[in-house]
C-alpha positions in Angstrom: 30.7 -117.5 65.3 33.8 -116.6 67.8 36.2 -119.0 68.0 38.9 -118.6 71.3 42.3 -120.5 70.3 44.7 -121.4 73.2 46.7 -117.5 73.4 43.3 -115.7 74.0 43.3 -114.5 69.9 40.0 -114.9 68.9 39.2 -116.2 65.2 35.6 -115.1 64.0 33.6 -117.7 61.4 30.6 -116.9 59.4 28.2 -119.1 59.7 28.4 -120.8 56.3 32.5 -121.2 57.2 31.4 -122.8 60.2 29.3 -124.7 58.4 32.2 -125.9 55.5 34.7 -126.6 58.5 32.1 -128.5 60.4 31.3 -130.7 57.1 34.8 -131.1 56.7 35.8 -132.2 59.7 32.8 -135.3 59.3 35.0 -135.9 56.6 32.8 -134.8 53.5 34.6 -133.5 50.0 34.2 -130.2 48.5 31.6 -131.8 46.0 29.6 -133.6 49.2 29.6 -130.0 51.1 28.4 -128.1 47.6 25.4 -130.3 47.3 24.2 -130.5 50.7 24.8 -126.5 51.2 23.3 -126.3 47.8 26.8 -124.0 47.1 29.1 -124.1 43.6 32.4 -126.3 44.6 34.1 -123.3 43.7 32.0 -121.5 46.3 33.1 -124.6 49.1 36.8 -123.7 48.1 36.7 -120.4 48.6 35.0 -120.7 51.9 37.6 -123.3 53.0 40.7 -121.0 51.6 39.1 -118.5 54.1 39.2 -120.8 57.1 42.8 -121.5 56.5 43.8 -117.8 56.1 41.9 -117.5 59.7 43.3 -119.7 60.7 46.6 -119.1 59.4 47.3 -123.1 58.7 48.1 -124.6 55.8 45.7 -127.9 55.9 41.5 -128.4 56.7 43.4 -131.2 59.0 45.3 -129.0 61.0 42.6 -126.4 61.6 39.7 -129.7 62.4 42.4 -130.6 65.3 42.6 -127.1 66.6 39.0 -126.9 66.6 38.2 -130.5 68.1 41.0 -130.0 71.2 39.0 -126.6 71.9 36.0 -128.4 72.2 34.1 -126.2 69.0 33.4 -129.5 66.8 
């Protein structure tokens, strides 16, 4: 999944990272997300450490806002 942020750079999701910020942002936990993906929590982690290097933020809470005001959650 392509995702466009506001200066035209364009961040590009896997589908299951999509999935864990999507999850995340309905305000599950790691341990929710592991069981309904049927993933290790260490797996959810990972995935979420990769969103933020995407995303190049520091917090699930700052990337879920960047997301929501461009309309992708």
């Amino acid at each position: 999944m392509d995702i466009r942020i506001e200066d035209d750079s364009t961040i590009v999701l896997t589908r299951k990272e999509y999935e864990v910020l999507k999850r995340t942002a309905e305000g599950k936990s790691c341990e929710q997300i592991a069981a309904e993906m049927k993933l290790s929590y260490p797996t959810v982690k990972w995935y979420r450490k990769r969103i933020k290097e995407k995303f190049q933020a520091n917090t699930m809470a700052q990337i879920v806002k960047m997301a929501m005001e461009q309309g992708l959650l």
